[in-house]
N, C-alpha and C positions, 0 to 999 in steps of 0.2 A: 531452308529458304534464305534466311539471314547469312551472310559470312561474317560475321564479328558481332560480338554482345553491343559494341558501337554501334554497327549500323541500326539494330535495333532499337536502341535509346535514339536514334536521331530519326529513325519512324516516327515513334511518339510522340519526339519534340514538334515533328512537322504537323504530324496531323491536329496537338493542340495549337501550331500556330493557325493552320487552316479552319479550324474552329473556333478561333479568336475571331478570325477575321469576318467568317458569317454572320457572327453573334454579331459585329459591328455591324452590318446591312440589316440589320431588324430593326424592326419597329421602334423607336425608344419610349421608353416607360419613365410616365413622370414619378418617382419614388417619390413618397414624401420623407421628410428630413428626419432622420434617426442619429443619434450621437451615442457613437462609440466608447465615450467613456462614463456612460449613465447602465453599461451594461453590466450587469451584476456577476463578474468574475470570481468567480474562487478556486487555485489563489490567484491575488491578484498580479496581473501580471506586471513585470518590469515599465515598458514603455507602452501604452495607446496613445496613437493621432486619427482625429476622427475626420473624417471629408464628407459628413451629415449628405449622405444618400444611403443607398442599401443596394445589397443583390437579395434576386428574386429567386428565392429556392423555390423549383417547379418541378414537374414532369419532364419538363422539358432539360431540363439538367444532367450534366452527364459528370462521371468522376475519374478521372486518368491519372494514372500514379508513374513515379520512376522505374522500370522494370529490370535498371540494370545491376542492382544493389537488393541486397537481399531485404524482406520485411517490409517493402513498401509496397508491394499490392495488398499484402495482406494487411496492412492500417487501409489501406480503400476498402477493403473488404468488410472489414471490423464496422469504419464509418457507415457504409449503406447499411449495413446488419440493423445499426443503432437508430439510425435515421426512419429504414423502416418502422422499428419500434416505436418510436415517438412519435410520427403522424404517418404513417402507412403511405409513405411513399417509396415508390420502388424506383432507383437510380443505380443505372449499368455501370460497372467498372471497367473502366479498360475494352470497350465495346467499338463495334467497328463507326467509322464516318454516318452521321446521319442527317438528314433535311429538320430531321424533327429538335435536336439538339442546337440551342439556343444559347444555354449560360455552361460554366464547366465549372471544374471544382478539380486544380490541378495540384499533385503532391510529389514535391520535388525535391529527390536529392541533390544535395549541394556544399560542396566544402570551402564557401565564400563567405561565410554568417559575420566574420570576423569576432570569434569568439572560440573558444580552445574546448566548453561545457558538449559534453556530448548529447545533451537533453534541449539543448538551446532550439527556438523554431523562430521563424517568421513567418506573419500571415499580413498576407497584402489584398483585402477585401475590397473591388471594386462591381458597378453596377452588372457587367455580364460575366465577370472571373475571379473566383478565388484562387490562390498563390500561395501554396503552403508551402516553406523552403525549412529543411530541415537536414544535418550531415547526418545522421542515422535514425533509422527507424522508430529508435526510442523516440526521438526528438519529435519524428513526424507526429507519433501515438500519441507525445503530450499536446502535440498542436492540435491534432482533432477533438483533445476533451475540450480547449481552447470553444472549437468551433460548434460542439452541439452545444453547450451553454447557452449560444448565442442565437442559435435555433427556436421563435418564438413559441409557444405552448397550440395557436392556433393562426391557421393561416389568413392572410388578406384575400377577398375574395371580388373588389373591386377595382381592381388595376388589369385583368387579363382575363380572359373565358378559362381559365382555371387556377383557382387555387396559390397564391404566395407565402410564403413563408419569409417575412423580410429581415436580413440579417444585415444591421448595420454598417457602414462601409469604412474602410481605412486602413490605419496598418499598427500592429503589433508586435514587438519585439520583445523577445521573452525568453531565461532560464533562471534555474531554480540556482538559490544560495550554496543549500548544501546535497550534497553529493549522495546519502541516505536518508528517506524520508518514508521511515517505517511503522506498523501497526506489527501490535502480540495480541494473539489470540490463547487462552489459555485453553488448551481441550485435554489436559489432565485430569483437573478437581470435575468438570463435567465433559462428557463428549460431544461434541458438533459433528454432525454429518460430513457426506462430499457436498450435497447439495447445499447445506447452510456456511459452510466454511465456503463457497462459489461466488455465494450471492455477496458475503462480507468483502471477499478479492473487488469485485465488479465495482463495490461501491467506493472504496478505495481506488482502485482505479479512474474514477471520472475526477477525484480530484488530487491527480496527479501524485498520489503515494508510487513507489518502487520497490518497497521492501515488505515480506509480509513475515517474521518471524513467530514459528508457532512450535509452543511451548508442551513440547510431544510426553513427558514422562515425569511422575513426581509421585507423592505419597500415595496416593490414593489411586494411578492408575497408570498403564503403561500404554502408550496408545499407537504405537506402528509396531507393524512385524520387522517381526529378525530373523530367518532361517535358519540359523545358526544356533538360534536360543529360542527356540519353541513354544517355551513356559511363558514368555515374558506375556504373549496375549492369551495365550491359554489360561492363565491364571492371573498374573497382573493387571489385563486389560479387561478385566470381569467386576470391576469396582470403578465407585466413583463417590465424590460426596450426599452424606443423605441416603447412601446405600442402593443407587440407583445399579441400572444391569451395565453402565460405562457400555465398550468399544470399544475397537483401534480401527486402522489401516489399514488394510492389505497394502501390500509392495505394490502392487497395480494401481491400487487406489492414489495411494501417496504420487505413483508417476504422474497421472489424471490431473492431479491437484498441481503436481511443478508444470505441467503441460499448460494447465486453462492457466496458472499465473503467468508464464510466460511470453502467451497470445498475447495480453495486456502487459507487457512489458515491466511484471514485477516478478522477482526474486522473492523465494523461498526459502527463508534460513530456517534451518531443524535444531531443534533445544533437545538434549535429552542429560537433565540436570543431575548433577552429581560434582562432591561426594555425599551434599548430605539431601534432603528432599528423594529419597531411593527408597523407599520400603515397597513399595509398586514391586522393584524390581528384585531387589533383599526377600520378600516374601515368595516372587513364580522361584528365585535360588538360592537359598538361605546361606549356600557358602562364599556370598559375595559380602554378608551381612557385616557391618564393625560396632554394631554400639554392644554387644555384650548380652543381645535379649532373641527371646525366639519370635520372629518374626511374623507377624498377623495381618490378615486383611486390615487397612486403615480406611474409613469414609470419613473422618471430622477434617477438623479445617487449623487444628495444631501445626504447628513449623519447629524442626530444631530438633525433632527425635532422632531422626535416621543418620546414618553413616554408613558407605562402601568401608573395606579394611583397605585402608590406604599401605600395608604393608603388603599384600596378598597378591602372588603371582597372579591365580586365577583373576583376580580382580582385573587387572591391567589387561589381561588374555579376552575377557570379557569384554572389556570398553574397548580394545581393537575391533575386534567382532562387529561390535555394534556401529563402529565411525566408519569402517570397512565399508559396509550393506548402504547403512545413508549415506552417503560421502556417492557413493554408484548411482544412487537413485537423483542425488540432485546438484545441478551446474551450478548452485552460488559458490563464490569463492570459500565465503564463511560456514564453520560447524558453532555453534553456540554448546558450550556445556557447563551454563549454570554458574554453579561458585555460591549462591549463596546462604546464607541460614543457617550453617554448617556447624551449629554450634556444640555438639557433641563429638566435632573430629578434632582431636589433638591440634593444636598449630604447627609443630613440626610435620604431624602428618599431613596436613590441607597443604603445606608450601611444598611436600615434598610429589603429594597426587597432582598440582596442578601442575607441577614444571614435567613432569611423566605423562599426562594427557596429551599437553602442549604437543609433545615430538611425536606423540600417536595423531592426533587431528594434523602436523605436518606433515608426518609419513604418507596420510591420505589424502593428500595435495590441498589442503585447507587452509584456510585462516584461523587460529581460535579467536572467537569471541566468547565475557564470562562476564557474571555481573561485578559491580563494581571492588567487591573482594579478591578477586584474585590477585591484585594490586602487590597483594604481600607479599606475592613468591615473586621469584627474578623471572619473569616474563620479555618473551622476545616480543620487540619493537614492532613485530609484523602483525602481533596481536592485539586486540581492540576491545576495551573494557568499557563496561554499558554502566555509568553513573545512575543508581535510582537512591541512594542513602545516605553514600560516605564524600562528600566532596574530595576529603583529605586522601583517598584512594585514586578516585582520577584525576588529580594534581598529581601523582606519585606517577603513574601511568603516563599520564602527558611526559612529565621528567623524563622519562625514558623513550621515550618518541616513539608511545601506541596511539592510536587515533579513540576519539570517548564517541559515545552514543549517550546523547541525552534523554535521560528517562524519569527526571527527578519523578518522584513520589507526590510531592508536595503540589505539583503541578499538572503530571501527564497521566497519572494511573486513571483510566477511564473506567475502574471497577470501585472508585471511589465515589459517595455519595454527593449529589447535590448541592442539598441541603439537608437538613433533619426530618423533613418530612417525604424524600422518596422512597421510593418501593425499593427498588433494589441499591446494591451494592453496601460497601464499609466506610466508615472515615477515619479510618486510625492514622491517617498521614494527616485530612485534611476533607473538609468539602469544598468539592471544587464546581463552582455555577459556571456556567456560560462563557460568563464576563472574566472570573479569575483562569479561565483555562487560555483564553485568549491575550490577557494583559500582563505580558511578562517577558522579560527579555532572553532567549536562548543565548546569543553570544556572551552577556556578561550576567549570567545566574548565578555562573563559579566564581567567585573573583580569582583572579590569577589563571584563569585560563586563558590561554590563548586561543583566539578564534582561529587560528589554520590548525590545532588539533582537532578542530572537533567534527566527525563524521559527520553529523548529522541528528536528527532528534526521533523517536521512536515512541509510541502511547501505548505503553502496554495495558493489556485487560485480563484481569485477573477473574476464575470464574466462580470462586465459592458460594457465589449467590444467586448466580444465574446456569440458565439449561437448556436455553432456546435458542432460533433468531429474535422473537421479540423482545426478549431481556437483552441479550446480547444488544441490540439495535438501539434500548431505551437507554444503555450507559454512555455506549460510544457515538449518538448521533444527537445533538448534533456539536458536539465538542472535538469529536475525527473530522470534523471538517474546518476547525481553525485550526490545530495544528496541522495540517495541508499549507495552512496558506504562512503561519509560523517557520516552517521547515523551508519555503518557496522563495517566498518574498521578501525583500531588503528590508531589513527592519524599519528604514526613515519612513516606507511605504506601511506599515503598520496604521492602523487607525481603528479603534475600535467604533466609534459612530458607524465609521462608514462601512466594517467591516456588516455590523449587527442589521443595517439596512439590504446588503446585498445577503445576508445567510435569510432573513424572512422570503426574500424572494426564488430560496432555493424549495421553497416548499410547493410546490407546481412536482418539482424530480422527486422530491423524495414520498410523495404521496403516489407516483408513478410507479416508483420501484415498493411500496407497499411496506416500507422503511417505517419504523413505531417509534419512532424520534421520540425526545422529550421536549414537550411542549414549553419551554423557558419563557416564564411569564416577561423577561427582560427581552424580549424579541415577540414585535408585534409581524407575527405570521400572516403571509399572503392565505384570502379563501382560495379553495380548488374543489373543482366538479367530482375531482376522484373522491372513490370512494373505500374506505376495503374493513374489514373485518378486524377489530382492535383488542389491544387485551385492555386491564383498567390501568390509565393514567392517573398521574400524581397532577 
């Protein structure tokens, strides 16, 4: 029908303007006055200007997206998915001309933002149109976490014979500091399902995370398949800590999981730790082994036994193998492999395994990423070392112009305790409450780092303590949701008052999504109707 992808796009564009135009010959609706910058964002965005009226999310509402660029019908898609969920309203995307369509909700690619950030959006909220302008998909996805936030919990029901949903009115201009802004999931020490490792994506997802690195192989259990190596879930992935029955992956599964991350526009980095943290995988093949002992199932929660033989063909033949198989299964640029703990491998031998992995995770079109140890071998520039311990490592790193991944201990580890009296997690770095996870500077933690090294910041979560989603959920919520806004938003924009007033009002969503937060006596929590089934809180 169309002769050009153009004509197409200029369909659309006509038919929103022709639905512009009706919407103007309706009835107008007196909104009452709502301010745009009382809205409880997280993270907080760059610029809000409020124009105190609102649009009326109805029925009557329809959603039309860009179709000539890939990814944007599918964020209209995503959005009604969500929308339904939240108050069962059902809203057409991309649907033909209708009498009955009032207000719209248009999502527009556009390469005029005047900003070079590929996540950057603008939202221009007025009383019968929202305006989402974003250059790529990514950008548009974060603009719609943008826009269900703002989505009230229950609708006005006196302005219209049906139903409002009033979402403050004005305009928004918005991208994120840094370029990665990651969660680790640890499903070694315990296994997380497809379903639980889903739910953890989605929630990361609404506030605006992109990266989800998960921490696939280590002492106690190996957890994706390898065809190549059979044993490794045969036998390696048949443990965990506590001596639980573990799991892995199937190859299907693992696609499934880069799949649903990718719908929500986060990347999957695969870890599969080595040289030392391997007895997993030293035990399914004993001739990978290097510390000198016969190799056993391990379930405790020790560090610093294990060792690959950093001199052994096979060894090297093996870890092609394995970066081979994941490297096919998943589109992030990055393979992660580890570095740390390693303290039974020789130091000649660790400088000499990492710069020998390095040209294997290059060979398979990668990036390596390692934790902040591998520093000591002579590492190419293209490789990107995750600070959690040694500053003096990524200062060495920076020196050599690799990009860091902030992960201090001291501040991000989300499997660290509290305080002294919660249920789960450790404090051997630190307890970290609420308030200390939130009040601290990323750009100058390091001293002498310079801010254009730094990728970005990342919270990993370690699982020796926990085995569910609700443990899972009581470590990392609600402190995964300041570093959101950490990783996001300009640091001048930081505030902890203000910050601690808008995350109370996040509990409407996260009682929604059935999320077992930890109730932070320092944050006076919104009530909500919801209801759901809890484990015991501290």
């Amino acid at each position: 029908m169309f002769k050009s992808v153009a004509a197409k796009g200029l369909l659309v564009f006509t038919i929103v303007l022709f639905l512009m135009a009706c919407a103007e010959r309706k009835k107008e609706i007196n909104y009452p006055k709502t301010d745009l910058t009382e809205a409880a964002l997280i993270p907080r965005p760059v610029k809000v200007i409020p124009t105190n009226s609102a649009f009326g999310l109805d029925v009557n509402t329809a959603i039309y997206t860009s179709q000539t660029s890939n990814g944007f019908e599918e964020v209209g898609v995503f959005l009604a998915q969500k929308i339904k969920n939240h108050i069962d309203l059902d809203l057409y995307v991309n649907g033909n001309e209708s009498e009955a369509i009032e207000r719209i909700i248009f999502i527009n690619q556009t390469d005029t933002l005047g900003t070079d950030n590929p996540e950057a959006y603008q939202l221009y909220i007025k009383n019968d149109s929202i305006l989402l302008n974003a250059k790529t998909a990514a950008g548009a996805f974060r603009g719609i976490q943008t826009l269900r936030q703002l989505i009230p919990q229950t609708g006005n029901d006196t302005l219209a014979e049906q139903p409002m949903w009033l979402i403050p009115s004005g305009k928004i201009i918005d991208e994120p500091i840094f370029e990665y802004r990651g969660a680790m999931l640890d499903v070694a020490r315990h296994f997380f399902t497809v379903a639980e490792v889903k739910k953890f994506i989605d929630l990361l997802a609404y506030y605006k995370y992109n990266a989800f690195h998960m921490h696939l192989s280590d002492d106690q259990g190996w957890r994706i398949e390898i065809k190549s190596w059979p044993k490794l879930t045969e036998v390696g992935g048949q443990t965990e800590v506590g001596g639980g029955p573990g799991g892995f992956y199937t190859q299907e599964e693992f696609k499934e999981l880069v799949d649903y991350a990718a719908e929500r526009h986060i990347e999957i980095i695969p870890e599969i730790d080595m040289p030392g943290h391997t007895n997993a995988a030293s035990f399914s093949y004993p001739i990978l082994n290097g510390n000198g002992k016969k190799p056993s199932a391990y379930t405790g929660t020790q560090v610093g036994f294990s060792t690959f033989d950093a001199r052994k063909d096979t060894v090297y033949a093996f870890i092609d193998d394995v970066v081979r198989e994941i490297a096919a299964m998943s589109p992030s640029p990055y393979f992660h492999i580890g570095g740390d703990e390693s303290h039974v491998t020789k130091k000649n031998d660790y400088i000499h395994f990492v710069e020998k992995v390095e040209k294997i995770v290059k060979k398979h079109g990668k990036r390596m990423v390692g934790w902040n140890e591998i520093a000591q071998a002579k590492i190419d520039p293209s490789t990107v070392a995750q600070l959690w311990n040694e500053p003096h490592n990524a200062l060495k790193a920076a020196e050599n112009g690799s990009k860091i991944i902030l992960s201090p201990a001291t501040k991000t580890y989300l499997d660290m305790q509290y305080d002294s009296l919660s249920k789960y997690g450790l404090h051997w770095a630190a307890y970290i409450p609420v308030d200390s996870a939130y009040i601290w500077s990323p750009t100058t933690h390091v001293e002498g780092l310079p801010k254009e090294s730094i990728l970005g910041l990342e919270a990993p979560l370690w699982s020796e303590t926990i085995s569910n989603s609700a443990e899972l959920e009581y470590l990392a919520f609600p402190r995964a949701i300041g570093y959101a806004e950490l990783a996001w938003t300009p640091e001048e924009q930081h505030d902890w008052e203000s910050y601690k007033e808008r995350l109370a009002e996040q509990t409407p969503y996260l009682d929604r999504m059935n999320v077992n937060y930890y109730p932070s006596k320092l944050i006076d929590w919104k009530e909500s109707k919801h209801t759901y089934k809890e484990i015991e809180r501290d």
